[in-house]
C-alpha positions as a Markdown table, in Angstrom:
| # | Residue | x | y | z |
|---|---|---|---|---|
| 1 | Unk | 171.2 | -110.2 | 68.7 |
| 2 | Unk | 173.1 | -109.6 | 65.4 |
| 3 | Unk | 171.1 | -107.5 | 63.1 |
| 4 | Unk | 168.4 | -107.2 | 65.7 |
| 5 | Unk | 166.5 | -103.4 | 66.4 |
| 6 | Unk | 164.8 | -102.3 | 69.3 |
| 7 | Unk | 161.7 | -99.7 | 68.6 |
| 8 | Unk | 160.1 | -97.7 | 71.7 |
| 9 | Unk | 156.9 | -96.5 | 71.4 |
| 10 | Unk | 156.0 | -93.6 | 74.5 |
| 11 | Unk | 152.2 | -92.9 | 75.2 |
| 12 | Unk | 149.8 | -91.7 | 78.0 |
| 13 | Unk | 147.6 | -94.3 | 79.4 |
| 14 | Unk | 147.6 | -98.0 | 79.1 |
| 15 | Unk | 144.6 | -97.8 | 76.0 |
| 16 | Unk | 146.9 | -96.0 | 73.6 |
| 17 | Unk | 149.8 | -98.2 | 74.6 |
| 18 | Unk | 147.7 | -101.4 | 73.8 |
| 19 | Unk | 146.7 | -99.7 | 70.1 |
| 20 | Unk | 149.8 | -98.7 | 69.0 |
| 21 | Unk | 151.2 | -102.4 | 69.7 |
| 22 | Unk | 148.2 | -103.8 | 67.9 |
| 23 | Unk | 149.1 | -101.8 | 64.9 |
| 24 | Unk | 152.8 | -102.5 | 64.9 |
| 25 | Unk | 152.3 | -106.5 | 65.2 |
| 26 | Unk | 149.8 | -106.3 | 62.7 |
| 27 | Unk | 151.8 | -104.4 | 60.3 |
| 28 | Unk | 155.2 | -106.3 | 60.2 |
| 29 | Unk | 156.9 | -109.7 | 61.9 |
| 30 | Unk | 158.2 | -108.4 | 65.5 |
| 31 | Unk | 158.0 | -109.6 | 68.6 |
| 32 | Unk | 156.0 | -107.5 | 72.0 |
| 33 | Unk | 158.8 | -107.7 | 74.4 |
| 34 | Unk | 156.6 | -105.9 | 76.7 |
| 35 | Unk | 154.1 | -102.7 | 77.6 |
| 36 | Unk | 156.4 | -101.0 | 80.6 |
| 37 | Unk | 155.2 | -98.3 | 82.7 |
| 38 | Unk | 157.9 | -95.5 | 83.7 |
| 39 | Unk | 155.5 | -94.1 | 86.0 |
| 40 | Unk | 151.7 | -93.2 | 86.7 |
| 41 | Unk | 150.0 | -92.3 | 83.2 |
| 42 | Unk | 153.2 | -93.2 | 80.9 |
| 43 | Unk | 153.9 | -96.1 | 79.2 |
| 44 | Unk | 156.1 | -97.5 | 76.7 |
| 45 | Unk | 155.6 | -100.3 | 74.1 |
| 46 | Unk | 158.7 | -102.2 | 73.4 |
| 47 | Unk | 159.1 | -104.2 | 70.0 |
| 48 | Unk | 162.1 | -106.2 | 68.7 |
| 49 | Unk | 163.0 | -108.1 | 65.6 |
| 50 | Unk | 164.5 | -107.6 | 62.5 |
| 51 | Unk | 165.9 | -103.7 | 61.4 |
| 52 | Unk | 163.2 | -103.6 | 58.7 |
| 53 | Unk | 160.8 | -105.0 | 60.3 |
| 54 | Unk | 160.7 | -102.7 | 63.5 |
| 55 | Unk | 160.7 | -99.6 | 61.6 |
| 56 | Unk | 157.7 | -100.8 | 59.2 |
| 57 | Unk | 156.2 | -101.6 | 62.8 |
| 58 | Unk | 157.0 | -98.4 | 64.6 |
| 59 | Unk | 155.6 | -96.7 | 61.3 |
| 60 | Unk | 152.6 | -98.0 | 61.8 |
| 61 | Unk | 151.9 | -97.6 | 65.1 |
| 62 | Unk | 152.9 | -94.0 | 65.2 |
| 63 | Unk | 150.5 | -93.9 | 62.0 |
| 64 | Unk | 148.1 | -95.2 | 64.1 |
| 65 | Unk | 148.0 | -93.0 | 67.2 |
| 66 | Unk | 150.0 | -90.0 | 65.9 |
| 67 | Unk | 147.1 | -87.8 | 66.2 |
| 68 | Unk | 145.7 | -89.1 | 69.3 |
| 69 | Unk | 146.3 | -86.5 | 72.1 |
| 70 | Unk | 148.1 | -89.9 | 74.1 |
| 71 | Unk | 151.3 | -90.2 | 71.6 |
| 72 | Unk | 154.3 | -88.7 | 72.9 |
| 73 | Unk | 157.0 | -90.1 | 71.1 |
| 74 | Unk | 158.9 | -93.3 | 69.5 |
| 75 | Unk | 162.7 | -94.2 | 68.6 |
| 76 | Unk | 163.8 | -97.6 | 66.8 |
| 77 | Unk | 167.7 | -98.5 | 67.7 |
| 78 | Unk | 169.6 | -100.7 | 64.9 |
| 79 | Unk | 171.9 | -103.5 | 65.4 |
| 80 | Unk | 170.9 | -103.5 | 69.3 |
| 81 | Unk | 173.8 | -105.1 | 71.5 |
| 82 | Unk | 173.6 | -107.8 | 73.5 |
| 83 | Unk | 174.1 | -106.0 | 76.8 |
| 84 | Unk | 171.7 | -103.6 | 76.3 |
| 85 | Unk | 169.3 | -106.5 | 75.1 |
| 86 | Unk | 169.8 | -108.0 | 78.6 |
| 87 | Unk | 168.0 | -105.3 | 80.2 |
| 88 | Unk | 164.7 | -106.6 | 78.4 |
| 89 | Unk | 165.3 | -110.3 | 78.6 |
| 90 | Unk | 163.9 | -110.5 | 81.8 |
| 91 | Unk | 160.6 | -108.9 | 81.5 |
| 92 | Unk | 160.3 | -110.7 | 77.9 |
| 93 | Unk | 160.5 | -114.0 | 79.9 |
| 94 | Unk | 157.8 | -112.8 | 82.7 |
| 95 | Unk | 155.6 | -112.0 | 79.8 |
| 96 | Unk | 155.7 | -115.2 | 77.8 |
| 97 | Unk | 155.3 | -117.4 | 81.3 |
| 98 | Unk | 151.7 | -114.8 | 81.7 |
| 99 | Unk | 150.4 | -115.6 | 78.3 |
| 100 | Unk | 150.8 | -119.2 | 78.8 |
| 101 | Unk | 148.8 | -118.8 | 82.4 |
| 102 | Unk | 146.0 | -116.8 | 80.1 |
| 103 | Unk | 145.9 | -119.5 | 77.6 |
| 104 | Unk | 145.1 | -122.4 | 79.8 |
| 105 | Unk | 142.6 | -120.2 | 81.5 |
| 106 | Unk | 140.3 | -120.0 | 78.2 |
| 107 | Unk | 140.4 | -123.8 | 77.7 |
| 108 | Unk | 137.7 | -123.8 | 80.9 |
| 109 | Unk | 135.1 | -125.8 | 79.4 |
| 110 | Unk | 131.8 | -124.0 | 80.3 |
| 111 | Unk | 128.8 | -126.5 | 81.1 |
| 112 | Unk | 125.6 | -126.6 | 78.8 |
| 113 | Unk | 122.1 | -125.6 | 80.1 |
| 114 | Unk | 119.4 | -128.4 | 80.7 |
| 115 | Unk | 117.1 | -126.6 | 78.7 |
| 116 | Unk | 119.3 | -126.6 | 75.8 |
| 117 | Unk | 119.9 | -130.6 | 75.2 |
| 118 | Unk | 118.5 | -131.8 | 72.5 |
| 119 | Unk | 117.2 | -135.0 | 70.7 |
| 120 | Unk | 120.4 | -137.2 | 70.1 |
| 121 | Unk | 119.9 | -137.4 | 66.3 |
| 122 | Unk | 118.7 | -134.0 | 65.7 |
| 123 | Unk | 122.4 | -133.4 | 67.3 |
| 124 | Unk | 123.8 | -135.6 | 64.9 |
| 125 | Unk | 122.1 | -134.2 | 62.1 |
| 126 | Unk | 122.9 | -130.4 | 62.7 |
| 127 | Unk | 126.9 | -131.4 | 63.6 |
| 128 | Unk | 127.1 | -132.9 | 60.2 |
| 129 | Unk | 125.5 | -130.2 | 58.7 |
| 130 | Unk | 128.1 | -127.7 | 60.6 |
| 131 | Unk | 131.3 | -130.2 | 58.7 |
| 132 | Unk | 129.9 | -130.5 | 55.2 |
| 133 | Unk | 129.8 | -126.3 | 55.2 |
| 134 | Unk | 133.4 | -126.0 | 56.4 |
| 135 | Unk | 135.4 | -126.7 | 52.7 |
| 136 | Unk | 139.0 | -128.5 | 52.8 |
| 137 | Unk | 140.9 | -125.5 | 51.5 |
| 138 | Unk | 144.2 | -124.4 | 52.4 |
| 139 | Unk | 144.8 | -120.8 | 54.3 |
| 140 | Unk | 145.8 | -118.9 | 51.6 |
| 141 | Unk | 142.9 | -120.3 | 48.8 |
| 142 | Unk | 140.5 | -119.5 | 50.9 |
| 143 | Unk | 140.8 | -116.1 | 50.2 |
| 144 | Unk | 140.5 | -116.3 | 46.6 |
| 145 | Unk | 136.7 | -116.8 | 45.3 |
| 146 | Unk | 136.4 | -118.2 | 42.2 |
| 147 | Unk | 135.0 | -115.1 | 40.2 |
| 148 | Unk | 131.4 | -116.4 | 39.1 |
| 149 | Unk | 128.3 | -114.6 | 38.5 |
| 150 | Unk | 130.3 | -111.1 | 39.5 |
| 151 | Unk | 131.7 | -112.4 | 43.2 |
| 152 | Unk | 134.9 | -110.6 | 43.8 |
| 153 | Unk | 138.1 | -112.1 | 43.5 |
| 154 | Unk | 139.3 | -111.3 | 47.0 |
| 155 | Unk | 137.0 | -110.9 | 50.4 |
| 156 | Unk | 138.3 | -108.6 | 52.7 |
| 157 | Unk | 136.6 | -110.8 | 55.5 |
| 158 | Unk | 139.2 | -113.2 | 54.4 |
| 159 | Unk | 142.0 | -111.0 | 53.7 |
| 160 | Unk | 142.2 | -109.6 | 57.5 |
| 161 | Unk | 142.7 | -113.1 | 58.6 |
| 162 | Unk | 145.8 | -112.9 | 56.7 |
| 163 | Unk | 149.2 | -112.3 | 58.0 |
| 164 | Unk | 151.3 | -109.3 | 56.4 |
| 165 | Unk | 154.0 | -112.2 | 54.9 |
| 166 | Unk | 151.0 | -114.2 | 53.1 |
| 167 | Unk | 149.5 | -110.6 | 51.7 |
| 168 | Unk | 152.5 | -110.4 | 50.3 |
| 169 | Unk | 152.8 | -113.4 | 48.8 |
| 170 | Unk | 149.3 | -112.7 | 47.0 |
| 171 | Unk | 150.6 | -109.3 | 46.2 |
| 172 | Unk | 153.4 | -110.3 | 44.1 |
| 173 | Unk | 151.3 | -112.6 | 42.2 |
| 174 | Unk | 148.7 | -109.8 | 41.0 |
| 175 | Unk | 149.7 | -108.0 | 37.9 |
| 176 | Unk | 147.1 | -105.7 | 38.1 |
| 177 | Unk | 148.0 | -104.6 | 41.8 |
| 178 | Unk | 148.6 | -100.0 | 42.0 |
| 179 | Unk | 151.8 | -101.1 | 44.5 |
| 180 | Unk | 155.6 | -101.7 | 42.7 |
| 181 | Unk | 157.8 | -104.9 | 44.5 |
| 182 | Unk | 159.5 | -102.6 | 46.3 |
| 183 | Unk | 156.3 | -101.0 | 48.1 |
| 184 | Unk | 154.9 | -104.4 | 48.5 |
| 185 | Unk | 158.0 | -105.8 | 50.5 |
| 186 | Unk | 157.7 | -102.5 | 52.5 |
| 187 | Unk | 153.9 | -101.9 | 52.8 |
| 188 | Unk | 151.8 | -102.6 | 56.1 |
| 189 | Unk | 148.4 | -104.8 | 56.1 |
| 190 | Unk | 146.5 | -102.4 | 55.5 |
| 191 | Unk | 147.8 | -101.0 | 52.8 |
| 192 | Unk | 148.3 | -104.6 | 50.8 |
| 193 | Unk | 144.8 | -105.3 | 52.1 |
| 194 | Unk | 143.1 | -101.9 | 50.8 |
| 195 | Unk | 145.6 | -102.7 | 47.0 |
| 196 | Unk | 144.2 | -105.4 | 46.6 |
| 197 | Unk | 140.7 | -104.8 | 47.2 |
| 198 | Unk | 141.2 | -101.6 | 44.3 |
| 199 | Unk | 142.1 | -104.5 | 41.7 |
| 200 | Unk | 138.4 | -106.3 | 42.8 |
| 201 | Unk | 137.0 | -103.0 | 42.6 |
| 202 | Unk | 138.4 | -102.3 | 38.8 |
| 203 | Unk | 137.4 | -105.9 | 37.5 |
């Protein structure tokens, strides 16, 4: 667990335990070890990855629920020792086994209605319809529109899809962007997402 950090996020009630880990894996790369309760009404959200990483995380959540009557407190520990990490591996390992019993229970394919069959070619013609719209870009393209007729060069649509380490990326390409290197490497997505709209809005 060399140069691994540990952030603890404490709120009331599971809803503002579940929004403040949405905005910290949002905002950098860390992993959810887990959503513990200490007892009836208190939770805690427990992150872990790089030192950096946890604290931009943290950040972010606390941003997100600071003002909500449910935060209570948070605390990121640096450089977290293999002994203490023990104490989490456990529950880390319960949670990855649920996710995978929660993934195989969306793949349930769900039957069609009678009524809705249709006409074998009219299926044909509609699926190939549905292909020749889908365009053979990669990820990160896709979110640049070529800037015709006055269409913006980014789409925030597209730029939500994105993860914070491909904002980035785009980030450090614009010259026009309000943010310097060192706030990009640091900044959260919504931050890179709302600087890079500001440089569609000036052009």
């Amino acid at each position: 667990m060399t140069k691994r950090a540990l952030g603890l996020i404490e709120v009331k009630g599971y809803l503002g335990a579940v929004v403040a880990a949405d905005a910290a894996v949002k905002a950098a790369n860390v992993s959810l070890l887990n959503i513990e309760t200490v007892k009836a009404g208190l939770n805690t959200v427990q992150l872990v990855g790089d030192v950096s990483a946890v604290k931009a995380a943290v950040d972010a959540a606390v941003d997100a629920v600071h003002d909500k009557p449910y935060y209570l407190a948070s605390h990121v520990i640096p450089r977290l020792d293999d002994q203490t990490y023990i104490l989490f591996k456990a529950k880390r390992n319960e949670a990855k086994e649920v996710e995978v019993v929660e993934e195989e229970n969306t793949l349930v394919e769900i039957p069609q209605p009678l009524d809705d069959v249709r006409p074998p070619q009219e299926t044909v013609e509609l699926t190939e319809t549905a292909i020749l719209e889908i365009p053979p870009v990669v990820e990160e393209e896709a979110v640049i529109v070529q800037e015709e007729r006055g269409v913006p060069k980014f789409s925030r649509e597209e730029l939500e899809k994105l993860k914070v380490v491909k904002l980035r990326s785009i980030a450090y390409r614009e010259k026009d962007i309000d943010l310097s290197k060192k706030e990009i490497k640091f900044a959260n997505k919504h931050l890179l997402i709302e600087a890079l709209m500001k440089i569609t809005r000036k052009e």
